[in-house]
N, CA, C and O atoms as a printed pandas DataFrame, in Angstrom:
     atom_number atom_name residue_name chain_id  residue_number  x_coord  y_coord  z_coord
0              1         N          UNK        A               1  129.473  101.702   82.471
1              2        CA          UNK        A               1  128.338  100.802   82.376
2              3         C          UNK        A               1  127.504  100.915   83.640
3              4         O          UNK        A               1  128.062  100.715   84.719
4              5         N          UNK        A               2  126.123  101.241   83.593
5              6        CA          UNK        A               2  125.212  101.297   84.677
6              7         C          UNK        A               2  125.158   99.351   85.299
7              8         O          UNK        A               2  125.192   98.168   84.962
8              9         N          UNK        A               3  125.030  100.515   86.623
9             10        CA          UNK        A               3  125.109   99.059   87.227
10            11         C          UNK        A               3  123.832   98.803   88.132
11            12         O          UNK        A               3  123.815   98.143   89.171
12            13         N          UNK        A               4  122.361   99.701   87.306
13            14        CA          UNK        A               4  121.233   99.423   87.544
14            15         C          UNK        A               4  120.243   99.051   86.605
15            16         O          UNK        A               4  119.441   99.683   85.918
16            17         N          UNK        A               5  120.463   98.082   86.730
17            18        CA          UNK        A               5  119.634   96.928   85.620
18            19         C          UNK        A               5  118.350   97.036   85.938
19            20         O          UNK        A               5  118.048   97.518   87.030
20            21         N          UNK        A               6  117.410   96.624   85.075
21            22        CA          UNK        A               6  116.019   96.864   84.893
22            23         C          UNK        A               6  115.321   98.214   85.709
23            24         O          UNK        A               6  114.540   98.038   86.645
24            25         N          UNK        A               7  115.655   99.386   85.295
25            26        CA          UNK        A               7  115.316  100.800   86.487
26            27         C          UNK        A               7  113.704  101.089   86.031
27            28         O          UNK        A               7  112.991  100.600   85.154
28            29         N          UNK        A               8  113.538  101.892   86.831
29            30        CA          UNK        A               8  112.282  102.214   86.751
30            31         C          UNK        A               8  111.891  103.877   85.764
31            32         O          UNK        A               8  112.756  104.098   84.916
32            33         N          UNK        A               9  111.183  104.546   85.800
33            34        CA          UNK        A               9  110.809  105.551   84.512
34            35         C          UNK        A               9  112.249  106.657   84.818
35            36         O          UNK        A               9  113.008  106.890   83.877
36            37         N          UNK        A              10  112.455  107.149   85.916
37            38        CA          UNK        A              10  114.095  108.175   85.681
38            39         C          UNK        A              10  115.375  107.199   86.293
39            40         O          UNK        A              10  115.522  106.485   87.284
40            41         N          UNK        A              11  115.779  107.392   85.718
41            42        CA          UNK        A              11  117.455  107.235   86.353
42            43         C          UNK        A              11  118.360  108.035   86.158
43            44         O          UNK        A              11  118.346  108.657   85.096
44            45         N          UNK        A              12  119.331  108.243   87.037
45            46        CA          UNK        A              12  120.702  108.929   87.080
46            47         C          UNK        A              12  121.708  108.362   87.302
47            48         O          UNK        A              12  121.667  107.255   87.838
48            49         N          UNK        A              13  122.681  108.845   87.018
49            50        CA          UNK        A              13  123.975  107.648   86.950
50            51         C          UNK        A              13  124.932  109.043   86.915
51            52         O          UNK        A              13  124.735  109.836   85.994
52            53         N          UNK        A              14  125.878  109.310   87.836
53            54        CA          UNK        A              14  127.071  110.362   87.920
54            55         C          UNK        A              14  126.381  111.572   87.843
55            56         O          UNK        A              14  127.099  112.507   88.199
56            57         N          UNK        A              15  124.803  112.036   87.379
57            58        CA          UNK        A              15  124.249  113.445   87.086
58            59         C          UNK        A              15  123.926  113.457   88.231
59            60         O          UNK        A              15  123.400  112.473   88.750
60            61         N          UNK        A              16  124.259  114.996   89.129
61            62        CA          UNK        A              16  123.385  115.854   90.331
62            63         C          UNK        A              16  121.515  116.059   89.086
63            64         O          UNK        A              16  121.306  116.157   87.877
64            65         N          UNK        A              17  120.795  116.034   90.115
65            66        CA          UNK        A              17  119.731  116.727   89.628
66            67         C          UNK        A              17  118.660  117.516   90.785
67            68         O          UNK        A              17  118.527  117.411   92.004
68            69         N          UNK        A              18  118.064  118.256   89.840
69            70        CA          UNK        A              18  117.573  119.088   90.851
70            71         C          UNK        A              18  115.888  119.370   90.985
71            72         O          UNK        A              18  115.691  120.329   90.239
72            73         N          UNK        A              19  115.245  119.170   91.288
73            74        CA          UNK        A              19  113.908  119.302   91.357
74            75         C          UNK        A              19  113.564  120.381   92.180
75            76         O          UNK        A              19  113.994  120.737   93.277
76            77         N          UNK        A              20  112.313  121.038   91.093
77            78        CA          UNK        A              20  111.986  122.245   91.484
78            79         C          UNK        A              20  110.705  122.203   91.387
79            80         O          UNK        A              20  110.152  121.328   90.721
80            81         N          UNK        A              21  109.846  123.414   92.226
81            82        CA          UNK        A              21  108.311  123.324   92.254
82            83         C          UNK        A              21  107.734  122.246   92.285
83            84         O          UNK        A              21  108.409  121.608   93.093
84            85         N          UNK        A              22  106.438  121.213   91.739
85            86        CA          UNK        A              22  105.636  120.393   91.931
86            87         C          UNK        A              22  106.495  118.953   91.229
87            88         O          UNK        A              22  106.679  119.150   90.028
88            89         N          UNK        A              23  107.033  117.620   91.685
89            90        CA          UNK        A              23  107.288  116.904   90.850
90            91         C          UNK        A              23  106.709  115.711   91.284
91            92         O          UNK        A              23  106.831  115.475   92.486
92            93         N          UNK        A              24  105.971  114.716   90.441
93            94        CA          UNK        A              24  105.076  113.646   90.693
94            95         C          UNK        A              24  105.390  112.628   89.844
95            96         O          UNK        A              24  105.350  112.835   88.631
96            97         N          UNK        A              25  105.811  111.162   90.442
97            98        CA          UNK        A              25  105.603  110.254   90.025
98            99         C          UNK        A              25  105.237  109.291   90.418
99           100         O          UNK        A              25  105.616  108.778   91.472
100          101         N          UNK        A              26  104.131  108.682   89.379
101          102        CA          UNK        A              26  102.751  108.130   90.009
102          103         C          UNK        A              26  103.279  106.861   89.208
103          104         O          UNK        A              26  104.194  106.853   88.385
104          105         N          UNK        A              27  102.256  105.453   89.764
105          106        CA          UNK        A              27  101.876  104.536   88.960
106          107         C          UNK        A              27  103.039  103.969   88.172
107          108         O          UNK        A              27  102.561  103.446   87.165
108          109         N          UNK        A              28  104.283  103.851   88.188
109          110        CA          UNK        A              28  105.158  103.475   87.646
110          111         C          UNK        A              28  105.538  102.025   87.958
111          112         O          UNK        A              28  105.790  101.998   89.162
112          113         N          UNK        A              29  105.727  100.564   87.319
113          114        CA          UNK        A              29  106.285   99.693   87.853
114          115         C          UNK        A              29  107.582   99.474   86.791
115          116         O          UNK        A              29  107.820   99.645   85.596
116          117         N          UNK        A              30  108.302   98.957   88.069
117          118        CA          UNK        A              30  109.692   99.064   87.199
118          119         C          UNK        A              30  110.101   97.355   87.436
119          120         O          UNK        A              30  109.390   96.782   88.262
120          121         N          UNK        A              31  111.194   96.523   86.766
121          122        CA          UNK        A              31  111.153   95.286   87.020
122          123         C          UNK        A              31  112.122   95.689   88.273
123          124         O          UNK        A              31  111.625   95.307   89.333
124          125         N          UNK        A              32  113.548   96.454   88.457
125          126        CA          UNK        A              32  113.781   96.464   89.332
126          127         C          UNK        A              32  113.765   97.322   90.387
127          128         O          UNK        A              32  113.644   97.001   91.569
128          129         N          UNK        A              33  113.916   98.657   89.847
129          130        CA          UNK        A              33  113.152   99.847   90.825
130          131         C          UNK        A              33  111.797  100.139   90.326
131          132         O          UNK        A              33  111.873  100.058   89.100
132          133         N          UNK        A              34  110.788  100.390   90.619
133          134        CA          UNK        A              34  109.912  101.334   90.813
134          135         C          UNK        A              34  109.809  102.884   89.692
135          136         O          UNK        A              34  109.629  102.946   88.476
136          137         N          UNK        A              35  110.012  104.005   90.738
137          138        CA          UNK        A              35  109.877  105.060   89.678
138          139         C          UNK        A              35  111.401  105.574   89.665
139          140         O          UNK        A              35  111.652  105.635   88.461
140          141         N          UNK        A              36  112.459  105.944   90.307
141          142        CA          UNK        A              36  113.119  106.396   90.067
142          143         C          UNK        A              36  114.772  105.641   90.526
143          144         O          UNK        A              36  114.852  105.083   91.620
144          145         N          UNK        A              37  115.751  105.685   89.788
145          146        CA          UNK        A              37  117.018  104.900   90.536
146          147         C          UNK        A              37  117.767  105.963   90.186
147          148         O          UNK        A              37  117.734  106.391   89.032
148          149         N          UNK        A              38  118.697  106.633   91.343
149          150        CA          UNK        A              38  120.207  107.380   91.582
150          151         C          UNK        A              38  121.073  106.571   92.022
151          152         O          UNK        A              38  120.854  105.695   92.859
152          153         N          UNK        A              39  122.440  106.880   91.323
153          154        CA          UNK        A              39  123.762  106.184   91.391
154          155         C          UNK        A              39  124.392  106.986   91.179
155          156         O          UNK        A              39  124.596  107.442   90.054
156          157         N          UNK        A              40  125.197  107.642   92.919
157          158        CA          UNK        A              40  126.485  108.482   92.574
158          159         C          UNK        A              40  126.085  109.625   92.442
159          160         O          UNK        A              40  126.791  110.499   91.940
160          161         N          UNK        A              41  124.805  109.845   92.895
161          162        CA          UNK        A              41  124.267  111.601   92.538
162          163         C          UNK        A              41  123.900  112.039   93.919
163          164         O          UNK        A              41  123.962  111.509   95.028
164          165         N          UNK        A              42  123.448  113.329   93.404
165          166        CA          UNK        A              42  122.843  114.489   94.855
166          167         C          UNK        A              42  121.913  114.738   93.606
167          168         O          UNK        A              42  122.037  115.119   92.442
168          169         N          UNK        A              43  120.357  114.090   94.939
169          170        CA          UNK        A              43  119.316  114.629   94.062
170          171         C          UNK        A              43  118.366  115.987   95.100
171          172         O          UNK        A              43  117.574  115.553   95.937
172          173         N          UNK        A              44  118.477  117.092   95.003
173          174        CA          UNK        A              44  118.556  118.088   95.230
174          175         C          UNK        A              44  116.863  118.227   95.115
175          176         O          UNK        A              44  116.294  117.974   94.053
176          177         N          UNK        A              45  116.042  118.710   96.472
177          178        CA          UNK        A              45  114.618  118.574   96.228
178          179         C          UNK        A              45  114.355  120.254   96.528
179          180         O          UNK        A              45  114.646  120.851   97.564
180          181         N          UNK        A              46  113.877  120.677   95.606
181          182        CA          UNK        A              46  113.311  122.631   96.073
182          183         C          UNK        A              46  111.895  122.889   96.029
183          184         O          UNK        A              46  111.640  123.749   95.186
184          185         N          UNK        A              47  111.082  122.536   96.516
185          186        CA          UNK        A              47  109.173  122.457   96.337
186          187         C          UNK        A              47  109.371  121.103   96.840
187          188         O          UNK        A              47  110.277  120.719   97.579
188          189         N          UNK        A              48  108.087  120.204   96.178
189          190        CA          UNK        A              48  107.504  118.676   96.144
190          191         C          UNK        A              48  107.751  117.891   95.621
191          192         O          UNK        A              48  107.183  117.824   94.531
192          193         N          UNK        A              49  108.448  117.079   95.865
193          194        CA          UNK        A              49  108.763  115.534   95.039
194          195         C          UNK        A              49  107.950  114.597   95.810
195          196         O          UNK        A              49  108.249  114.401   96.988
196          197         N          UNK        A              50  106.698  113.841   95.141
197          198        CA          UNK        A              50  106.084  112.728   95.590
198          199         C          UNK        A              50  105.899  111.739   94.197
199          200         O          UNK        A              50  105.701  111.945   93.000
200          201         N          UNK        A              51  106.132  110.248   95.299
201          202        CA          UNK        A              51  106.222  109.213   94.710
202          203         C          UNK        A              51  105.040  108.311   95.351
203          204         O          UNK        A              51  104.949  107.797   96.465
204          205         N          UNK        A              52  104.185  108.310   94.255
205          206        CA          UNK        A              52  102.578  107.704   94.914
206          207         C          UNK        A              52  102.381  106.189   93.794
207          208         O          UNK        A              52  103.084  106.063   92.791
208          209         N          UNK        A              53  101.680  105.504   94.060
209          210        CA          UNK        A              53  101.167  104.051   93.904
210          211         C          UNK        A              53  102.728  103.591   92.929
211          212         O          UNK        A              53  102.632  103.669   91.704
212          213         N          UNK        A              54  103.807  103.229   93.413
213          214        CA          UNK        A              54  104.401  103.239   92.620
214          215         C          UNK        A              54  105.132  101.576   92.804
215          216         O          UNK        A              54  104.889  101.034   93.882
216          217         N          UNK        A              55  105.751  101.013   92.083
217          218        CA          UNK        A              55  105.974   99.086   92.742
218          219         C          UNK        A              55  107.529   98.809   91.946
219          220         O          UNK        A              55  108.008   99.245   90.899
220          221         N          UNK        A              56  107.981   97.955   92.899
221          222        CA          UNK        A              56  109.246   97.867   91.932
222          223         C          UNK        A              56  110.033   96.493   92.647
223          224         O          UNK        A              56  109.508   96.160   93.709
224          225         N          UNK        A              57  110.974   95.824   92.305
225          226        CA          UNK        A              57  111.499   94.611   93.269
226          227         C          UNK        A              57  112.084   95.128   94.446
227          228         O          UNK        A              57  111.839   94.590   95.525
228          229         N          UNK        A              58  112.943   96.261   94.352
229          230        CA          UNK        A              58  114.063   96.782   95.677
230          231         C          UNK        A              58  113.677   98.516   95.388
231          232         O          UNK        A              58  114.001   99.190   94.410
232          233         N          UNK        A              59  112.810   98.971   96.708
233          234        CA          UNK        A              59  112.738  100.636   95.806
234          235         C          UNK        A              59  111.156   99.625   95.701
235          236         O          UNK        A              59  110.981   98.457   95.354
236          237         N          UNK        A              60  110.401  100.463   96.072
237          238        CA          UNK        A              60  109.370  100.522   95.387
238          239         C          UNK        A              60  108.797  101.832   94.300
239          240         O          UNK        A              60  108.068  101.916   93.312
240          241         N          UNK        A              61  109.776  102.933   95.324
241          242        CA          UNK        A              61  109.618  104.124   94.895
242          243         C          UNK        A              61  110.970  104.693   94.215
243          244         O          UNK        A              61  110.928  105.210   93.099
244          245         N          UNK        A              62  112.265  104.559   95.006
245          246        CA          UNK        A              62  112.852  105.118   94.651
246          247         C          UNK        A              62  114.204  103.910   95.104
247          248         O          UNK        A              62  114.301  103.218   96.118
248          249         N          UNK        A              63  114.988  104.003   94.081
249          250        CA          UNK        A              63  116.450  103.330   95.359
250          251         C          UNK        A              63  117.850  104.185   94.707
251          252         O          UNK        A              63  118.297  104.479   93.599
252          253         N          UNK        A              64  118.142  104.330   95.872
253          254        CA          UNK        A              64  119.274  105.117   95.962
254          255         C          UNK        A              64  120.779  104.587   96.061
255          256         O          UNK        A              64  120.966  104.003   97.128
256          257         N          UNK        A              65  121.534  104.621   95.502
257          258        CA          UNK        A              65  123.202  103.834   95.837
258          259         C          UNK        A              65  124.008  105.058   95.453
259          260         O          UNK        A              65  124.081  105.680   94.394
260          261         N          UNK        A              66  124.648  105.233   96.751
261          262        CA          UNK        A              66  125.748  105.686   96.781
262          263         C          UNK        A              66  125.378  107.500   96.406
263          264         O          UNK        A              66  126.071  108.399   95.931
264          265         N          UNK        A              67  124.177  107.446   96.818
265          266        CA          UNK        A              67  123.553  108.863   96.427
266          267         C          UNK        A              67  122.807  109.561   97.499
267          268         O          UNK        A              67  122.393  108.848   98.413
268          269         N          UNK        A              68  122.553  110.888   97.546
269          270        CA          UNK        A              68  121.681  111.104   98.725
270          271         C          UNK        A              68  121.132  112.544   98.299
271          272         O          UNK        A              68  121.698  113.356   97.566
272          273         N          UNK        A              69  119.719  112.680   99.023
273          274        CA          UNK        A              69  118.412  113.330   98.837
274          275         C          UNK        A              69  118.922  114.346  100.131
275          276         O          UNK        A              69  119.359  114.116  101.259
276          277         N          UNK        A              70  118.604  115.691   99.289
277          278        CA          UNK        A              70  119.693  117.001   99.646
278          279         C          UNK        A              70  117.827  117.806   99.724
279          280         O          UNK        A              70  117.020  117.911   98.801
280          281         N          UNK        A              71  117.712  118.155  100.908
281          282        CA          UNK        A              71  116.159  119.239  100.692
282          283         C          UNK        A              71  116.383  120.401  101.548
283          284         O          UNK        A              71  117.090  120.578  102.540
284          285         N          UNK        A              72  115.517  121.204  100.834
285          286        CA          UNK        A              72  115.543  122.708  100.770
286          287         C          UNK        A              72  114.437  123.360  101.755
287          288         O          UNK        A              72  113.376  122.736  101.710
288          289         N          UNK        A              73  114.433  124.228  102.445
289          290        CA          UNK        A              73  113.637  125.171  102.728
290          291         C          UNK        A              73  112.272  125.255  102.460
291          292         O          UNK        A              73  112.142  126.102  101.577
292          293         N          UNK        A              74  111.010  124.720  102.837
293          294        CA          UNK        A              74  109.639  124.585  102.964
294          295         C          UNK        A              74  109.624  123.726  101.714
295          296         O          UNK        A              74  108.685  123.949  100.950
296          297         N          UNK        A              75  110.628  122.635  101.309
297          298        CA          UNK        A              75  110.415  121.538  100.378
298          299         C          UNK        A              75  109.851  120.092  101.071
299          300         O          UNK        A              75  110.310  119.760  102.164
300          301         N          UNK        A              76  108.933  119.327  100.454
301          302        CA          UNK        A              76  108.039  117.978  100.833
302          303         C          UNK        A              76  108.845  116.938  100.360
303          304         O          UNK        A              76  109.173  116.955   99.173
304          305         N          UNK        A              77  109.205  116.065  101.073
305          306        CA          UNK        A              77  109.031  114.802  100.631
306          307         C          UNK        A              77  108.048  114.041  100.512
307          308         O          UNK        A              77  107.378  113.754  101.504
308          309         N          UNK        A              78  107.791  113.620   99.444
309          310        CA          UNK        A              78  106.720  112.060   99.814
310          311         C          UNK        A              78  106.141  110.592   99.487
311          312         O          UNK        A              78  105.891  110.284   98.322
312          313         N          UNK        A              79  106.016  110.049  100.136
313          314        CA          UNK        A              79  105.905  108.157   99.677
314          315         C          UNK        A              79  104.719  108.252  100.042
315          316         O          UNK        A              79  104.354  108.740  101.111
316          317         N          UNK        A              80  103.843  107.685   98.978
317          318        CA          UNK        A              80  102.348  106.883   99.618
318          319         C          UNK        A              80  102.053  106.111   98.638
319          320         O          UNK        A              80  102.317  106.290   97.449
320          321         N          UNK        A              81  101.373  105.043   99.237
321          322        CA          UNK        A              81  101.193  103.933   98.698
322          323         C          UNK        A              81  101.883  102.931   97.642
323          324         O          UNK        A              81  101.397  102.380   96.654
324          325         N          UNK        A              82  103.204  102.880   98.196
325          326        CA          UNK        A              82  104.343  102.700   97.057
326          327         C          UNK        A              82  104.510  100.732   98.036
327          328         O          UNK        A              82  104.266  100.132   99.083
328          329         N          UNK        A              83  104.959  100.618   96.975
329          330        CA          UNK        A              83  105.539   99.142   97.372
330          331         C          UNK        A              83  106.534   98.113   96.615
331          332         O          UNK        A              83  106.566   98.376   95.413
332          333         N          UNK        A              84  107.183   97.245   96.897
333          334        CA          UNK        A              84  108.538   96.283   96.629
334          335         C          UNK        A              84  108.029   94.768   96.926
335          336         O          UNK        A              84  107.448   94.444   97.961
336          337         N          UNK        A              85  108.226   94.214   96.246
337          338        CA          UNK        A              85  108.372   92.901   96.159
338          339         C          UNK        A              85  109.502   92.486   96.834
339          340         O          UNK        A              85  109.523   91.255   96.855
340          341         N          UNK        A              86  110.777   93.144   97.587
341          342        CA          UNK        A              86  111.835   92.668   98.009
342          343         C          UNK        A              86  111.911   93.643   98.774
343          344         O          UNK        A              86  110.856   93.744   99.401
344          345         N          UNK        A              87  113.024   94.830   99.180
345          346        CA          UNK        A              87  113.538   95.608   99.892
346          347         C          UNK        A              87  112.422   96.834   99.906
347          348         O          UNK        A              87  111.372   96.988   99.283
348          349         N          UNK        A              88  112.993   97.497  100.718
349          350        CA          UNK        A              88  112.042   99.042  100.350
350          351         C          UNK        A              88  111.175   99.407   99.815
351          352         O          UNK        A              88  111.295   99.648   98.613
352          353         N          UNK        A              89  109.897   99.612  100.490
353          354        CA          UNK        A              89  108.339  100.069  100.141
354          355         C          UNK        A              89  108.615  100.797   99.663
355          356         O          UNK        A              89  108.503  100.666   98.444
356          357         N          UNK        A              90  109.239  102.256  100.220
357          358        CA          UNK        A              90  108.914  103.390   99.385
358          359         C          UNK        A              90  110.540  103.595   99.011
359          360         O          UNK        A              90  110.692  104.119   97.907
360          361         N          UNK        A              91  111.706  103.298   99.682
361          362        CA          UNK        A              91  112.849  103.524   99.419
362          363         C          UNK        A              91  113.983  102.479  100.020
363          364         O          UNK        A              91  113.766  101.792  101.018
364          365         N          UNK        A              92  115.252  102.452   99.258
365          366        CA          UNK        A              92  116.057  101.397   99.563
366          367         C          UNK        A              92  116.978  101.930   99.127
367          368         O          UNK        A              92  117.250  102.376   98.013
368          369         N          UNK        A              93  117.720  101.855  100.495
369          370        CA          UNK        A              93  119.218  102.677  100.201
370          371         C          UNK        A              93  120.489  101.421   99.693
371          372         O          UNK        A              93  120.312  100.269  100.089
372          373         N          UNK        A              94  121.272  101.623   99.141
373          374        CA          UNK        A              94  122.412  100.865   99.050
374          375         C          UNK        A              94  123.768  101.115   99.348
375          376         O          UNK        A              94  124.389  101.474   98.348
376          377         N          UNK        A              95  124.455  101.048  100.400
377          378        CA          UNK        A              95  125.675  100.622  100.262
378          379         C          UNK        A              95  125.977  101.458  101.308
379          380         O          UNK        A              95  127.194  101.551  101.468
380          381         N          UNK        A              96  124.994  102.419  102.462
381          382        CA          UNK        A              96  125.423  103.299  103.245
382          383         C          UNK        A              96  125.240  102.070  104.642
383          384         O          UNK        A              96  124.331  101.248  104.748
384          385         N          UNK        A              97  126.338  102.266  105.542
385          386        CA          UNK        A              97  125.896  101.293  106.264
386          387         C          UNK        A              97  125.707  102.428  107.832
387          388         O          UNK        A              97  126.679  102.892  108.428
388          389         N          UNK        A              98  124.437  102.643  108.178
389          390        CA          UNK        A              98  124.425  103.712  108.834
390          391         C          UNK        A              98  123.256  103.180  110.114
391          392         O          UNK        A              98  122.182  102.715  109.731
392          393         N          UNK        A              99  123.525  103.276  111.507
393          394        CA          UNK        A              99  122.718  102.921  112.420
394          395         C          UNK        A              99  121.328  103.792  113.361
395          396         O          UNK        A              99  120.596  103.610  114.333
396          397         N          UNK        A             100  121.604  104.790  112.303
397          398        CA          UNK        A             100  120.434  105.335  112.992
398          399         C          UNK        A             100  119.565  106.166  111.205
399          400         O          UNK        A             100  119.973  105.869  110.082
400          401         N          UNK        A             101  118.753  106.855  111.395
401          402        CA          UNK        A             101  117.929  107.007  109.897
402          403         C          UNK        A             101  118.479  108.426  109.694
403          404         O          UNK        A             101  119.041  108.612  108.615
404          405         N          UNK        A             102  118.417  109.360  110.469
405          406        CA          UNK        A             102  119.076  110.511  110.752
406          407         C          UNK        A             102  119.705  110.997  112.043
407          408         O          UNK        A             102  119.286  110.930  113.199
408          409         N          UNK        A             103  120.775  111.482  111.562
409          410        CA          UNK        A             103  121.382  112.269  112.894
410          411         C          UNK        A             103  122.017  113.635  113.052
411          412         O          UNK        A             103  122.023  114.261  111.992
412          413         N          UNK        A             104  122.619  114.346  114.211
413          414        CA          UNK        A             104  122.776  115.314  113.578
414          415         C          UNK        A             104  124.306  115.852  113.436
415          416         O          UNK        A             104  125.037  115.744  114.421
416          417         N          UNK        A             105  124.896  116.527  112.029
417          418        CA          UNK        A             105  126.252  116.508  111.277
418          419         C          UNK        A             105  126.350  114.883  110.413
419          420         O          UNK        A             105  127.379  114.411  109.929
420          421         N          UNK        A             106  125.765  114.612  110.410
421          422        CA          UNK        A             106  125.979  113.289  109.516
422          423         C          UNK        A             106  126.301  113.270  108.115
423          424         O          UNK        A             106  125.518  112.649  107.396
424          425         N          UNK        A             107  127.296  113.825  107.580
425          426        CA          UNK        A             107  127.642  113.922  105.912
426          427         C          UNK        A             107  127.255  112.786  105.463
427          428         O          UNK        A             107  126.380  112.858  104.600
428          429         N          UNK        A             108  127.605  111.765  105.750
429          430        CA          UNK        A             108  127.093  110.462  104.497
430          431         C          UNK        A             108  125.677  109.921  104.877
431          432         O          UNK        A             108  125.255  108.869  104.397
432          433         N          UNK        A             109  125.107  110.524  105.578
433          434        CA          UNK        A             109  123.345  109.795  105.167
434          435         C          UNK        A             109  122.408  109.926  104.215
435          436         O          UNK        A             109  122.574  111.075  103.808
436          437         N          UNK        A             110  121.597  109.484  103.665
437          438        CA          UNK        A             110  121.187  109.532  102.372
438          439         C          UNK        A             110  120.161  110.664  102.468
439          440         O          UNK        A             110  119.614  110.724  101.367
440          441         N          UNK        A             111  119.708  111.492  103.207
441          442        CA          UNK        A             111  119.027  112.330  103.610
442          443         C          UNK        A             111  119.780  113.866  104.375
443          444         O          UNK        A             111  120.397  114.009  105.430
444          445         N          UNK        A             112  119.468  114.645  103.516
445          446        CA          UNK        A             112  120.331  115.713  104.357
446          447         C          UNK        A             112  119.435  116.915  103.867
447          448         O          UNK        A             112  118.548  116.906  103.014
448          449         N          UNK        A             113  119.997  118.140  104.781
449          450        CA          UNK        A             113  118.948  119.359  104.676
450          451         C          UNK        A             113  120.295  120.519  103.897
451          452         O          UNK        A             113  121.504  120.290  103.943
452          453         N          UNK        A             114  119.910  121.231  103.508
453          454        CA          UNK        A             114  120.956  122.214  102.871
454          455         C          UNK        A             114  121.631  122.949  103.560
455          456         O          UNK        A             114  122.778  123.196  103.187
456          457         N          UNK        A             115  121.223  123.406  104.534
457          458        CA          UNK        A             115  122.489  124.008  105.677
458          459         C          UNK        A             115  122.666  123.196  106.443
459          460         O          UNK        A             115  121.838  122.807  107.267
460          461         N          UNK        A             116  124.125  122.678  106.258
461          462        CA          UNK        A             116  124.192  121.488  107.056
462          463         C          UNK        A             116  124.500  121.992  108.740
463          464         O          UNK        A             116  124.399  121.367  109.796
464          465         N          UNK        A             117  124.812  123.056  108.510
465          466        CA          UNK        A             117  125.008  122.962  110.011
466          467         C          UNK        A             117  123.579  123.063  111.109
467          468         O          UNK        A             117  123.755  123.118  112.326
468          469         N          UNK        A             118  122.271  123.077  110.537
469          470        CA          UNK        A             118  120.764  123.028  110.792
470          471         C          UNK        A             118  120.661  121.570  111.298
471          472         O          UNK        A             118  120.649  120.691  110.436
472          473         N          UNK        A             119  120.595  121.262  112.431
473          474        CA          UNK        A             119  119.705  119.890  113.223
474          475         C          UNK        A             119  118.775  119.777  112.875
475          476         O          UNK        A             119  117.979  120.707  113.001
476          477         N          UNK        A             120  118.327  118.344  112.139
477          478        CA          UNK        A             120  117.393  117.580  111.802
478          479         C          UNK        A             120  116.135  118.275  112.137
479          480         O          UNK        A             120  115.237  118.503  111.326
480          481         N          UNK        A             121  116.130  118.721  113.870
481          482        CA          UNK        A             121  114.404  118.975  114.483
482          483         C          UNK        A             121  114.690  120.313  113.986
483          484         O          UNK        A             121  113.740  120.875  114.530
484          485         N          UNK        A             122  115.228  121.145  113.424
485          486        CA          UNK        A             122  115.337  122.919  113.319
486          487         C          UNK        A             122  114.883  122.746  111.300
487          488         O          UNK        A             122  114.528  123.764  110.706
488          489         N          UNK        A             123  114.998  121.156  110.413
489          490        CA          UNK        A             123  114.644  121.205  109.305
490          491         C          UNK        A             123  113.185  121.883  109.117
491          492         O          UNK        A             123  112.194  121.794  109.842
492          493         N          UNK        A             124  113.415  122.718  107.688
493          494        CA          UNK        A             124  112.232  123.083  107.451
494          495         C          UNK        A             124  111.548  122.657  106.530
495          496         O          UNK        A             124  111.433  123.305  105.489
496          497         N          UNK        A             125  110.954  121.492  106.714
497          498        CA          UNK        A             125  110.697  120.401  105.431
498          499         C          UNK        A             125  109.425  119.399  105.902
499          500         O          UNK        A             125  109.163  119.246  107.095
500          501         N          UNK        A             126  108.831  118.879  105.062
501          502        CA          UNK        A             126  107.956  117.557  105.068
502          503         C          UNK        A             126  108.095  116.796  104.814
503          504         O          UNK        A             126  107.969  116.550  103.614
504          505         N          UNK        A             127  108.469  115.791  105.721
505          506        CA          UNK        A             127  108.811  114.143  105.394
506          507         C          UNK        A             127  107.419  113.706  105.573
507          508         O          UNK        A             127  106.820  114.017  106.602
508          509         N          UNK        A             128  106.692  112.803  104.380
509          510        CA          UNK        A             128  105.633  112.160  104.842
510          511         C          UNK        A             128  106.229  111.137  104.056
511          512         O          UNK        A             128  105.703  110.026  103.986
């Protein structure tokens, strides 16, 4: 039984997924996430994943539990103009209890680059 009630247009629940080339989700309001909710996955980014005007209670854009955003080699992240009525404008992690946003060797942060043994400043990626 999902234990993400009211989600927003994708969800995952136990599935890895993988995004490739251009992926966009716009304009989505969700009652409780936004555009997208992972639970228990590796969501795997290869090109562009952006999440633009998008609104949700926790997650405006995206919320993540117990899952984490795996990126590739000249792949983008991106949040703009996303927003929450509660937690996380553009993202809201759950259940990682972690004191810094990135660091470097960090297996459980919700953000990681594909060769892990690559330091954060040596990533070849776009966080906007």
């Amino acid at each position: 039984m999902s234990r993400l009630p009211h989600t927003g247009s994708f969800t995952s629940e136990l599935v890895n997924v993988k995004f490739k080339g251009r992926n966009v989700f716009a304009r989505n309001n969700g009652g409780g996430t936004g555009a997208a909710a992972f639970q228990n996955c590796v969501i795997n980014v290869q090109g562009q994943l952006l999440f633009m005007n998008n609104s949700g209670t926790n997650g405006g854009a995206v919320l993540l539990e117990s899952s984490q955003i795996v990126l590739y080699p000249d792949s983008e992240l991106m949040f703009l103009a996303n927003e929450a009525r509660g937690l996380g404008g553009a993202i809201f992690v759950k259940e990682y209890m972690m004191d810094e946003f990135i660091h470097e060797k960090n297996p459980n942060c919700f953000l990681a680059y594909s060769d892990p043994n690559e330091p954060p400043s040596k990533w070849k990626v776009s966080i906007v």
